[in-house]
C-alpha positions in Angstrom: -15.7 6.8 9.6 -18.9 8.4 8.6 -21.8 6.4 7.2 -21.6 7.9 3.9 -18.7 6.0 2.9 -20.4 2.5 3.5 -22.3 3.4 0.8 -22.4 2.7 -2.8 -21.6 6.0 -4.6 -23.8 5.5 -7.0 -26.2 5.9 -4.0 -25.2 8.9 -2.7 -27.4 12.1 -4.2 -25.1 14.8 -5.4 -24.1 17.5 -2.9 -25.3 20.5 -3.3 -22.8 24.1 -3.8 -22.3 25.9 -0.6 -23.2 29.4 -0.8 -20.5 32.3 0.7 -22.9 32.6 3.7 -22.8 29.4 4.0 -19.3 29.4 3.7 -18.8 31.9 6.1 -21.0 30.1 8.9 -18.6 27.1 8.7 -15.5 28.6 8.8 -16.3 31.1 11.7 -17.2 27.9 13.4 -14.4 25.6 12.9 -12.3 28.5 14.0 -14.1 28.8 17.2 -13.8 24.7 17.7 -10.4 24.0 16.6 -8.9 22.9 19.4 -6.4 20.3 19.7 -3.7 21.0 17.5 -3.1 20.6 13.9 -4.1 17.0 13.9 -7.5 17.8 15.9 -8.2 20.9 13.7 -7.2 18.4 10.5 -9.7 16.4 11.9 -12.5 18.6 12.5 -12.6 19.8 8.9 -12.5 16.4 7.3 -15.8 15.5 9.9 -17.2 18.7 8.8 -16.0 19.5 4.5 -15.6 15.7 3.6 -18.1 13.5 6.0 -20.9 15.6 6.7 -21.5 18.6 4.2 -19.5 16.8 0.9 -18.3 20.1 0.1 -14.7 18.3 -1.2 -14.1 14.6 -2.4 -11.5 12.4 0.6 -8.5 12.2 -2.2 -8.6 15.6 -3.2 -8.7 16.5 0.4 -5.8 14.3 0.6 -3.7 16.4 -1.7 -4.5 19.3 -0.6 -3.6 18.5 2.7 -0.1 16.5 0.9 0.6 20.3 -0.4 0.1 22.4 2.9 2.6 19.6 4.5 4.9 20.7 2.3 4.7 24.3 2.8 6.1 26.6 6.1 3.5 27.3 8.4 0.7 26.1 10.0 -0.9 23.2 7.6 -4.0 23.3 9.2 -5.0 27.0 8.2 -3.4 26.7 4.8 -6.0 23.8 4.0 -8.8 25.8 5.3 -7.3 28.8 2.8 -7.0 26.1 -0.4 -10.4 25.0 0.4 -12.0 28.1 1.0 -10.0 28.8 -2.5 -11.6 26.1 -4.5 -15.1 26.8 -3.6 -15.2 31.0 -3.7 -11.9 32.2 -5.6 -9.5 34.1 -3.8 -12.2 35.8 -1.2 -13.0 32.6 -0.1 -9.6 31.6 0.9 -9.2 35.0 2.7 -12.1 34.4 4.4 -11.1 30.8 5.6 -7.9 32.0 6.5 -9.1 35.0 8.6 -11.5 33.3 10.7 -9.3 30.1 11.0 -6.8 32.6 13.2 -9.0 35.4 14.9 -11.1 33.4 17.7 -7.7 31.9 18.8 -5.5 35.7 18.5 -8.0 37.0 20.3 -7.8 34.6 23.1 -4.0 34.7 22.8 -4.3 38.3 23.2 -5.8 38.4 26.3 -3.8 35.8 27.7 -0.5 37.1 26.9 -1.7 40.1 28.7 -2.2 39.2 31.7 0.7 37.0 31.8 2.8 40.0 31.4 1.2 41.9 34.0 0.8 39.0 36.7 3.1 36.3 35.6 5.5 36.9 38.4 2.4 36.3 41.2 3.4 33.3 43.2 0.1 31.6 42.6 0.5 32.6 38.6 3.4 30.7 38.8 2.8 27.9 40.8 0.1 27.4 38.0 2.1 27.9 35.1 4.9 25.3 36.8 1.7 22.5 36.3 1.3 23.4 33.1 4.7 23.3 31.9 4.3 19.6 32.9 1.6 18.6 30.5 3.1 20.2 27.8 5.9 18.4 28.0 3.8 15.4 27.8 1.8 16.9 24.7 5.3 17.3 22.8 5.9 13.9 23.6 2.6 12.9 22.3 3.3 14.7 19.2 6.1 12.8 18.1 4.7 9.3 19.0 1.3 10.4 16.9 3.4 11.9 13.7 6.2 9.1 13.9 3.1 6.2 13.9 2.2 7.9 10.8 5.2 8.9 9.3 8.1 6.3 10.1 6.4 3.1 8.4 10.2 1.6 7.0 13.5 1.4 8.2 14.6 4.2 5.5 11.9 6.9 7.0 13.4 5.4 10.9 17.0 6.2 9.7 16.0 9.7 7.8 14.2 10.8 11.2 17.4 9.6 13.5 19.4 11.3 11.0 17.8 14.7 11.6 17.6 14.2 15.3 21.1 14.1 15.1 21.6 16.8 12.4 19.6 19.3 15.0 20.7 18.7 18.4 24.1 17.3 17.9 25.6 19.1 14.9 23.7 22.5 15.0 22.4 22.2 11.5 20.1 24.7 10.1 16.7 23.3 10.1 15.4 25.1 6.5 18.4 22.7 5.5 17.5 19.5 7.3 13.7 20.0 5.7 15.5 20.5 2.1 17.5 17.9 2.0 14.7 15.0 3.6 12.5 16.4 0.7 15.5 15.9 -1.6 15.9 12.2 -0.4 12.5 11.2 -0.9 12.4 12.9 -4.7 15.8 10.3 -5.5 14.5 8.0 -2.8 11.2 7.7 -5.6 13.4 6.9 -8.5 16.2 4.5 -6.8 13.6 2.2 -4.6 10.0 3.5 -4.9 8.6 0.6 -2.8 10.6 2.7 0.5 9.0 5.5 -0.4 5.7 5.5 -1.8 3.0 5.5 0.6 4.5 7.6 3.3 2.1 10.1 3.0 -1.1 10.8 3.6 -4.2 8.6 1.4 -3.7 5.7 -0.1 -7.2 5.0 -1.5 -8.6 2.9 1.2 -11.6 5.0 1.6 -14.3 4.9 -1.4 -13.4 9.1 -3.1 -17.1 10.1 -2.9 -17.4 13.2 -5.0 -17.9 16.2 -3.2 -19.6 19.7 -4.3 -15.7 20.6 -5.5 -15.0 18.1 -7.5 -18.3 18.2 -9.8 -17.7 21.5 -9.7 -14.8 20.5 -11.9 -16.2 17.8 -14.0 -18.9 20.8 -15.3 -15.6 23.3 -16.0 -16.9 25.5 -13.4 -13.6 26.0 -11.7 -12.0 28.0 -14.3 -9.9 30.5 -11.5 -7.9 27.3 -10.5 -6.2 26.7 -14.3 -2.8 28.3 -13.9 -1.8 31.0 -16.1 0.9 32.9 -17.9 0.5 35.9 -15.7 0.0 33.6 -12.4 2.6 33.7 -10.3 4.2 37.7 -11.4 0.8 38.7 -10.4 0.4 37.0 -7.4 3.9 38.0 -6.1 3.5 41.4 -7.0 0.3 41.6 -4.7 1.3 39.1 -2.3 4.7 40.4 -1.1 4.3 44.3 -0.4 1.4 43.2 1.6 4.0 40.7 3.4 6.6 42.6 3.5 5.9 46.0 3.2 5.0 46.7 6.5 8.6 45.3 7.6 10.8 47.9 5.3 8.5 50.7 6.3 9.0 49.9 10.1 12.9 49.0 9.2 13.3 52.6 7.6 11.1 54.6 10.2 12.9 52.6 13.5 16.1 51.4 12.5 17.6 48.1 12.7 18.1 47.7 16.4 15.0 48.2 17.2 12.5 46.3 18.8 9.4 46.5 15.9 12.3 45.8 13.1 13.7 42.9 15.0 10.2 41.3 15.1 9.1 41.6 11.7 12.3 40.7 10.2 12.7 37.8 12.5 9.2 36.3 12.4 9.6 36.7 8.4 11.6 34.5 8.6 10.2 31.8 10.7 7.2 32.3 8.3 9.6 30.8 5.4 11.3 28.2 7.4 8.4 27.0 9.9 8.0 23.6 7.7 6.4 20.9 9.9 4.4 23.3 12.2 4.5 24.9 15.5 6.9 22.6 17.2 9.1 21.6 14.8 10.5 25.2 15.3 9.8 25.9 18.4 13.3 25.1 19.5 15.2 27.2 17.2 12.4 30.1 17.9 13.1 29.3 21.4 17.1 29.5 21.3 16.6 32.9 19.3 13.9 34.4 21.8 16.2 33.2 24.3 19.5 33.5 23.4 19.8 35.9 20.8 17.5 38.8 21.8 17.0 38.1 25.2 13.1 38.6 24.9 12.2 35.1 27.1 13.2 33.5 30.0 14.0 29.6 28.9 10.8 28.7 31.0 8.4 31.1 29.3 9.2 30.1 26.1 7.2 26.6 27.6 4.7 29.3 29.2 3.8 30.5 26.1 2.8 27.2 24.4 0.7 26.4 27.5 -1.3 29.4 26.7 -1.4 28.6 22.7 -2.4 24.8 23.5 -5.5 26.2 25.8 -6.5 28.3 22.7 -8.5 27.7 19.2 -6.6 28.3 16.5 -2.7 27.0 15.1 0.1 26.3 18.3 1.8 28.7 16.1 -0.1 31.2 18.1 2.6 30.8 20.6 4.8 33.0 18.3 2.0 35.9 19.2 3.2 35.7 22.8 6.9 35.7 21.9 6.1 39.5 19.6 3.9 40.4 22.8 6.4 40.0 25.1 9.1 41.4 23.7 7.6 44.8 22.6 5.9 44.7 26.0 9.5 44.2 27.5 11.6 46.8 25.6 8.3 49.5 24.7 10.2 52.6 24.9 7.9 55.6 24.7 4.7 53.5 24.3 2.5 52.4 27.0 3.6 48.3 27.6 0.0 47.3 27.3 0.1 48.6 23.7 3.7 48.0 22.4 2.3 44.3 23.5 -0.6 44.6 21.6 0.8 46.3 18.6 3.7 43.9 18.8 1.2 40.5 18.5 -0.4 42.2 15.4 3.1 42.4 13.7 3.9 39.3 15.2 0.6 37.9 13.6 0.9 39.5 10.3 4.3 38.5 9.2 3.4 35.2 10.5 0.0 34.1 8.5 0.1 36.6 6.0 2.4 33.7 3.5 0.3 31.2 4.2 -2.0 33.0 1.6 0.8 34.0 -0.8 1.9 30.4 -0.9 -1.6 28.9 -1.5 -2.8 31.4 -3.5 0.6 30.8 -5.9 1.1 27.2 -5.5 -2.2 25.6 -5.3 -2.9 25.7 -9.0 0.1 24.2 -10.1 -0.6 21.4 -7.2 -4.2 21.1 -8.6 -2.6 19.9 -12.0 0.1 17.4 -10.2 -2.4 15.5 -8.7 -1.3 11.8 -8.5 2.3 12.4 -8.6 4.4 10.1 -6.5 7.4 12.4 -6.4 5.8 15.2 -4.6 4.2 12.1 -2.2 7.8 10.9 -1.7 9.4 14.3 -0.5 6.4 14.5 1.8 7.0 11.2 3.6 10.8 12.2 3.6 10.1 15.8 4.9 7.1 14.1 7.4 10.0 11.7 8.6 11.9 14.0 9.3 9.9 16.2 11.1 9.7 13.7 13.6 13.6 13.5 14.4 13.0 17.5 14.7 10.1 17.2 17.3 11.8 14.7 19.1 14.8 17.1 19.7 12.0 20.0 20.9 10.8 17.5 23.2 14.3 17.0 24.7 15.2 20.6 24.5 11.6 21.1 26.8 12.5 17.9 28.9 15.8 19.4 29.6 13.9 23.0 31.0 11.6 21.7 32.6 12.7 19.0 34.8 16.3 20.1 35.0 17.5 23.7 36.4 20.5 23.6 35.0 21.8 22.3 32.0 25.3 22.7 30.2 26.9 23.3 26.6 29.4 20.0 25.3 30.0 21.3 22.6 28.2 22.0 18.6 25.6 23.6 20.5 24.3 19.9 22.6 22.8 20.5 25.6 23.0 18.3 29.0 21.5 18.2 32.4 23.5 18.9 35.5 22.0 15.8 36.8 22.2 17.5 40.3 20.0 20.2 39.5 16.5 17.7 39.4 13.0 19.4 40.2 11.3 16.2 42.1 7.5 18.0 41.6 8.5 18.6 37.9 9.6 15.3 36.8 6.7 13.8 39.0 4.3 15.8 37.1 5.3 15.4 33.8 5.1 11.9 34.5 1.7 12.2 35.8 0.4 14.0 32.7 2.5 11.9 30.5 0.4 9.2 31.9 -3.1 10.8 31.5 -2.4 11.5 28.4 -0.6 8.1 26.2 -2.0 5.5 29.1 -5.3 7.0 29.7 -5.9 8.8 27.0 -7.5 11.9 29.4 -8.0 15.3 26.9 -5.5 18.0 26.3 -7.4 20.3 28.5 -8.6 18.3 31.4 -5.1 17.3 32.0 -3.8 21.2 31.3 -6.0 22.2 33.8 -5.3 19.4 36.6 -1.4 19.6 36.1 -2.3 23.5 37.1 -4.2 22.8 39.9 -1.5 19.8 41.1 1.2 22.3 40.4 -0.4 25.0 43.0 -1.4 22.1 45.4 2.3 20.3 45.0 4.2 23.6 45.4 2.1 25.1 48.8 3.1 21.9 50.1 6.8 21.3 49.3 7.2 25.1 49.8 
């Protein structure tokens, strides 16, 4: 923990109010740095808003954070928007937003390219068969870091287990599972609040030194983040042409069947039911991808996180790839290179524009609920069961990547045909699973040596 919270706070002179260029600087550079995931990226901001500049107080970062959880989509860029939001109105959030996702689109970009041109090259592949590897072992990860956090009594064990089973074994929807873990924990509050209080994020162990924000509110300075009457018609008269707008003109232009309308409409979607991040749906994006429209290949649905983990910016980058892919797969009169192109910006717009609609609607109401253990009780619920829903992604990639073939028992449930075992894959997922939990080697030293053991293991095995 940073220094300034060993000291008294009466101590501490008071921060002073960033400027938009300031502003600007900071956000361009955390989404240049963000690396790491949601929980790196989380990270990085606090170091940066809370520790270093002071531009927010630790509990009302907190809740903001508490609020984004609850939300679909990526919680990492939705803080930077709520943030960006309390300190320079509505441009400020758009700003956070935009440069929270660029650096990393870009990248994406480029990298989805020339997997489409050159992903079938034997050495392409040999790479990509190293890096499915480690993120199997980064899934994994995932669900032992969230679960530490998340699963602190037997009641948030049981509601994960429960949605484990709801998922893989009985083919429940997963907007449902998230509704009715968040519907546990608001009962859960008022049957036995010791089971479910404190499951969230912040409970006041660290001195809330005031940041710029927060004075900022003491003064009455912060007038745009009282709600209003006219709130929420106004914002969702804006907000959702600009969403969905784009999808009915492309709808009535191309049809239903096609390609473009399939995208937008699906990705919509996701961008309503993604609660709990990147891979809490990447399964059921998978399946679809997969299954459904025949876009992917099970293995480049694995592929395509590689690429999103090596980039800055939200895993839910990897839905980019998926829209790439699949308009560079079924481009029709259009040139591949820019159907794929053209379908990542789709891909990208029906994706992160809501994360400003539901900030920009929500976070004044949240503003004037801080405190309330209700809304910190369906978090810890929803959080929980998150978990039980990453632990069936990492099963669904174990199963992929290790396995050749696997079989349907029945409600959906998926098993390996035991016979079917990839020796090099299982021995390096458990080399990177190792690097990674035992010896605590980075995310992309060990990306980058399960490539280069992937190349080296296959040349030799042939």
């Amino acid at each position: 923990m940073s220094a300034v919270f060993s000291k008294d706070p009466a101590e501490i002179q008071a921060p002073a109010v960033p400027s938009f260029r300031q502003a600007v600087k900071l956000w361009a550079k955390i989404g240049l740095l963000s690396f790491g995931g949601p929980a790196g990226q989380i990270a990085l901001m606090h170091k940066e808003l809370v520790e270093e500049r002071r531009w927010i107080g630790e509990q009302r970062f907190l809740h903001a954070l508490n609020y984004c959880m609850l939300l679909p989509g990526p919680e990492a860029q939705q803080l930077a928007i709520y943030i960006g939001w309390l300190l320079h109105k509505t441009v400020g959030g758009l700003v956070a937003g935009i440069l929270f996702v660029v650096p990393g689109a870009l990248v994406m970009l480029v990298l989805s390219s020339l997997y489409a041109l050159y992903g079938d090259i034997p050495f392409v592949e040999a790479l990509f068969f190293g890096v499915k590897a480690t993120v199997l072992a980064i899934v994994i990860e995932a669900v032992i870091r969230i679960g530490r956090r998340a699963l602190k009594n037997r009641i948030m064990v049981s509601i994960a287990l429960a949605a484990f089973i709801a998922i893989y074994a009985l083919n429940v929807p997963f907007p449902l599972i998230v509704l009715l873990a968040g519907l546990t924990g608001w009962i859960g509050n008022r049957i036995a609040p010791a089971f479910f209080s404190g499951t969230s994020q912040g409970k006041g162990d660290v001195p809330d030194i005031k940041g710029a924000v927060d004075l900022m509110f003491e003064r009455g300075e912060l007038t745009h983040v009282k709600p209003t009457r006219w709130h929420a018609p106004r914002i969702l008269a804006i907000w959702l042409p600009i969403w969905l707008g784009p999808v009915l003109l492309i709808w009535a232009f191309t049809g239903s069947a096609s390609v473009w309308t399939q995208i937008g409409g699906f990705f919509s979607l996701m961008a309503v039911v993604t609660f709990g991040g990147a891979y809490a749906v990447l399964a059921y994006v998978a399946q679809a991808a997969v299954e459904s429209f025949g876009w992917l290949a099970p293995g480049e649905m694995v592929d395509g996180l590689g690429l999103a983990e090596t980039t800055p910016g939200p895993l839910i980058l990897v839905l980019q790839f998926v829209g790439y892919i699949a308009a560079f797969r079924h481009s029709g009169a259009l040139a591949p290179l820019l159907a794929g192109a053209l379908g990542a910006l789709l891909t990208l717009w029906v994706t992160f524009t809501p994360c400003f609609l539901w900030i920009f609607l929500g976070a004044p109401y949240i503003e004037a609920l801080r405190g309330n253990r209700a809304l910190s009780a369906a978090l810890g619920a929803i959080t929980a069961a998150v978990v039980g829903v990453i632990m069936n992604l990492a099963l669904w990639f174990g199963l992929h990547v290790i396995f050749g073939e696997v079989r349907n028992v029945g409600l959906g449930m998926d098993v390996p045909v035991l016979a079917s075992i990839d020796w090099r894959a299982a021995l390096l997922s458990c080399a990177a699973m190792i690097a990674i939990l035992k010896l605590k080697i980075g995310m992309l030293p060990t990306l980058a040596g399960s490539a280069l053991a992937g190349v080296l293991l296959l040349a030799v095995s042939g």
